[in-house]
C-alpha positions in Angstrom: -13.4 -39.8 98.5 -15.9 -41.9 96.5 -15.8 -41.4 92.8 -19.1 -41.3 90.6 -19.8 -43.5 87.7 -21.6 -42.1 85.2 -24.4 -44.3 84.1 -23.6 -45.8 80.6 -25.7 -45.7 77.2 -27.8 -48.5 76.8 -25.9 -50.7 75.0 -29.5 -52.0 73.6 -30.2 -48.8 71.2 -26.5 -49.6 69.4 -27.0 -51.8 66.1 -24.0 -53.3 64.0 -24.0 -51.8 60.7 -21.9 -55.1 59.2 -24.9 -56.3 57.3 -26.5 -52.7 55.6 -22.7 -51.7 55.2 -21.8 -54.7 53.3 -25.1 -54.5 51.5 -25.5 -50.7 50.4 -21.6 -51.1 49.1 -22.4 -54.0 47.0 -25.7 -51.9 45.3 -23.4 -49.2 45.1 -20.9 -51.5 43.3 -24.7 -52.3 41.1 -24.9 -48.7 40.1 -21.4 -48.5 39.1 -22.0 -51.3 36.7 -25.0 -49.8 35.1 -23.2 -46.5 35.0 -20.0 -48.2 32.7 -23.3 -49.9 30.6 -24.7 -46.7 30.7 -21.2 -45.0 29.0 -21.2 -48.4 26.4 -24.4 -46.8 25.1 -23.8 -43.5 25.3 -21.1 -44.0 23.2 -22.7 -45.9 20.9 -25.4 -42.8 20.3 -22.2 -40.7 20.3 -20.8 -42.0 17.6 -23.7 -42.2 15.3 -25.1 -38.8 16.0 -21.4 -37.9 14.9 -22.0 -39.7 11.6 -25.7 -37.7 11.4 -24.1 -34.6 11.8 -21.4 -34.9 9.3 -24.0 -35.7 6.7 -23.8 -39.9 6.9 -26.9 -41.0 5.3 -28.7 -44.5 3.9 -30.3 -47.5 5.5 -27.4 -48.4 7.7 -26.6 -45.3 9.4 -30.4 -45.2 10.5 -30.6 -48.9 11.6 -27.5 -48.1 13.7 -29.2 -45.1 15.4 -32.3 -47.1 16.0 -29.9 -49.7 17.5 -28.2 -47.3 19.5 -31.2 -45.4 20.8 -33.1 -49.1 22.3 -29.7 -49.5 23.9 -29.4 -46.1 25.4 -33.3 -46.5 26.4 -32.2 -50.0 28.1 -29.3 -48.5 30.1 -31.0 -45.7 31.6 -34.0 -47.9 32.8 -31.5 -50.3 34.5 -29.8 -47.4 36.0 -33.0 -45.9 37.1 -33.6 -49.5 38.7 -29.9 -49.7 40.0 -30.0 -46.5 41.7 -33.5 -47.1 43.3 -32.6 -50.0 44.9 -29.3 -48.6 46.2 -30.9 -45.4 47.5 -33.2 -47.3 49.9 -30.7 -49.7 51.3 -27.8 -46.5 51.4 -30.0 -44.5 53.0 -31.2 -47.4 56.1 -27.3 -47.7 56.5 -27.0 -44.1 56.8 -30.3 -43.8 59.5 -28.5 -46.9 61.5 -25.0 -44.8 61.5 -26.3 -42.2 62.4 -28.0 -43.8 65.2 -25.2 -45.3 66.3 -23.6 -42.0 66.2 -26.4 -40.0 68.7 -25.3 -42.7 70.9 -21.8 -42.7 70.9 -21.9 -38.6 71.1 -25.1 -36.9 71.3 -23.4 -33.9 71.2 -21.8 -34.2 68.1 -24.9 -34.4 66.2 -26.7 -30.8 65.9 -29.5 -32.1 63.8 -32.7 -34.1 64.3 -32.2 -37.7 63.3 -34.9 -37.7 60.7 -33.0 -35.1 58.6 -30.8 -38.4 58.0 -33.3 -39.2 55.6 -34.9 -35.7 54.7 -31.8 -34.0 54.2 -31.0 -36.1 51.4 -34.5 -35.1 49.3 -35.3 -31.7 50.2 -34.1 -29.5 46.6 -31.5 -27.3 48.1 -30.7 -28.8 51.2 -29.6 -31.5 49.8 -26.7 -30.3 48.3 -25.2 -29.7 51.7 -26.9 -31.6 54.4 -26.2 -34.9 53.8 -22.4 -34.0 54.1 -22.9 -32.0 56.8 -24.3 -35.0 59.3 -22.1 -37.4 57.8 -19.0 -35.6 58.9 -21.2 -35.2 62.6 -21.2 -39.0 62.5 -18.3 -39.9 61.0 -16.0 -37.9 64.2 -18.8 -39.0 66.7 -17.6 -42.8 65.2 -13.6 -42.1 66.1 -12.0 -43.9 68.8 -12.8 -41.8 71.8 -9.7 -38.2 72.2 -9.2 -39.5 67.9 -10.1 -37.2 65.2 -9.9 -39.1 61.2 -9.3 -36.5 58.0 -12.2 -35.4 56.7 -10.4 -35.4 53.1 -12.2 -39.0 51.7 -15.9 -37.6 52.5 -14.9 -33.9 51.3 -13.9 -35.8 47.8 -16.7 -37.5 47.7 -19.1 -35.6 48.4 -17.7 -32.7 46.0 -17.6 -35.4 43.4 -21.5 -35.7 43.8 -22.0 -32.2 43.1 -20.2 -32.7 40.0 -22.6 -35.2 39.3 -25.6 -33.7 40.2 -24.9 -30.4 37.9 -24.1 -32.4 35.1 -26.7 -34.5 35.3 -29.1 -31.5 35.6 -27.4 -29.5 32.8 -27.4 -32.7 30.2 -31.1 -34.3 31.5 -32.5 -33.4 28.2 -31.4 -36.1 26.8 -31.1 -38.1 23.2 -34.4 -36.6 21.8 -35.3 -37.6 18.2 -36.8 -34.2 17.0 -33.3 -32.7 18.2 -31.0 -31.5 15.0 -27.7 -34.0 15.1 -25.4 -31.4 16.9 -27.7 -30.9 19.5 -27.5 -34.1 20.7 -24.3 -34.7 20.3 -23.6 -31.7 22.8 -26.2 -33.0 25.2 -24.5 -36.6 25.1 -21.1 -35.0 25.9 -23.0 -34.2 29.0 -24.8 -37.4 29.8 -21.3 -39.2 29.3 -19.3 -37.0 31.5 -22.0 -37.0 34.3 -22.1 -41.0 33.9 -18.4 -40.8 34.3 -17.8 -38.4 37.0 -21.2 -40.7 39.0 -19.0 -43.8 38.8 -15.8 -42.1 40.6 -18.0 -40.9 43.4 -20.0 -44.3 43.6 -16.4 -45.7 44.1 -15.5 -43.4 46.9 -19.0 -43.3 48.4 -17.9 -47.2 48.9 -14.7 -46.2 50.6 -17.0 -43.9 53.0 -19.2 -46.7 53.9 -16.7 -49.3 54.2 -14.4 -47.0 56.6 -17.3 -45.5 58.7 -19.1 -49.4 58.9 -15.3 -50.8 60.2 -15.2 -47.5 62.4 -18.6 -47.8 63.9 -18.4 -52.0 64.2 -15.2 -51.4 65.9 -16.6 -49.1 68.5 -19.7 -50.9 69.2 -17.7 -54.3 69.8 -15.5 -51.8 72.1 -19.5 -50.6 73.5 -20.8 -46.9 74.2 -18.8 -46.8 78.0 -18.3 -43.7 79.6 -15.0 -42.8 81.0 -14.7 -42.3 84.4 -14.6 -38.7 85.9 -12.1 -38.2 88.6 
């Protein structure tokens, strides 16, 4: 009795995601160093609005705010930078996984490929989408009868919620027409959602390190299909 042979994925639509892995972890390595500049300054407007609000006055206080607020201004344009230019290389790793990952099992993936890039923009959505397909491509990118712990993307995505609420609740900002205390309670925000961003940028490295090794791995070992008996 003859036994059929399945006919294999192209091997043509699979791409190595060494060099956008690589890349998208060093940006994300970027952000992480605007972030800690980002907490230098911060700090800095901390401290003198702590000064304002206890009644500091004279010439030196205010230079020190001025001071303080060109800094603060300076760290969240390089951010803003920082984080641009991460987002668009993250997210062309993320469309290449994920194409990677229709290949190795369509099956695995319930959503249309272009929510790999609209999932991570539309309000709402986004705060569950993009987890959702990168667990779908993370399992379609184990060794074939393999299943990995979801624990390290669970982490870091919950980490990014963290971030994203914070960031929300203290986007107000330093604002100069704000009494003292005010913004020292919205600072106390900005700080803790610059710190809580730089532990998730550190484990959104460790998710695109381990899913580039697993999906490199797997396309060196190519998309073949076992044989059915």
């Amino acid at each position: 009795m003859s036994v059929p042979i399945p006919t294999p994925v192209p091997v043509s639509r699979l791409r190595s995601p060494v060099g956008l892995g690589r890349a998208a972890a060093a940006l994300l390595g970027l952000v992480i160093a605007a972030d800690l500049f980002a907490v230098y300054a911060g700090f800095k407007l901390y401290d003198v609005t702590g000064d304002l609000m206890n009644g500091a006055t004279g010439g030196s206080v205010l230079r020190r705010a001025d001071t303080a607020e060109s800094l603060d201004s300076l760290a969240w344009k390089v951010h803003s930078g920082a984080m641009l230019v991460c987002v668009i290389v993250y997210v062309s790793w993320f469309v290449l996984v994920r194409g990677n990952a229709e290949v190795f099992d369509p099956a695995e993936q319930s959503m249309k490929s272009w929510w790999a890039v609209v999932g991570w923009f539309v309000p709402g959505l986004n705060l569950w989408y993009p987890r959702r397909i990168t667990l779908e491509i993370w399992d379609a990118s184990n060794p074939a009868g393999t299943r990995r712990s979801h624990l390290l993307v669970n982490v870091w995505w919950t980490l990014c919620l963290l971030t994203f609420l914070a960031d929300r609740v203290g986007n107000l900002r330093y604002k100069e027409s704000f009494e003292p205390d005010e913004n020292h309670a919205v600072l106390q925000l900005s700080l803790l959602a610059d710190t809580v961003e730089i532990v998730a940028a550190v484990l959104a490295i460790l998710v695109v390190l381990r899913l580039t090794r697993m999906q490199h791995a797997k396309v060196l070992a190519g998309p073949g299909v076992p044989l059915v008996v």
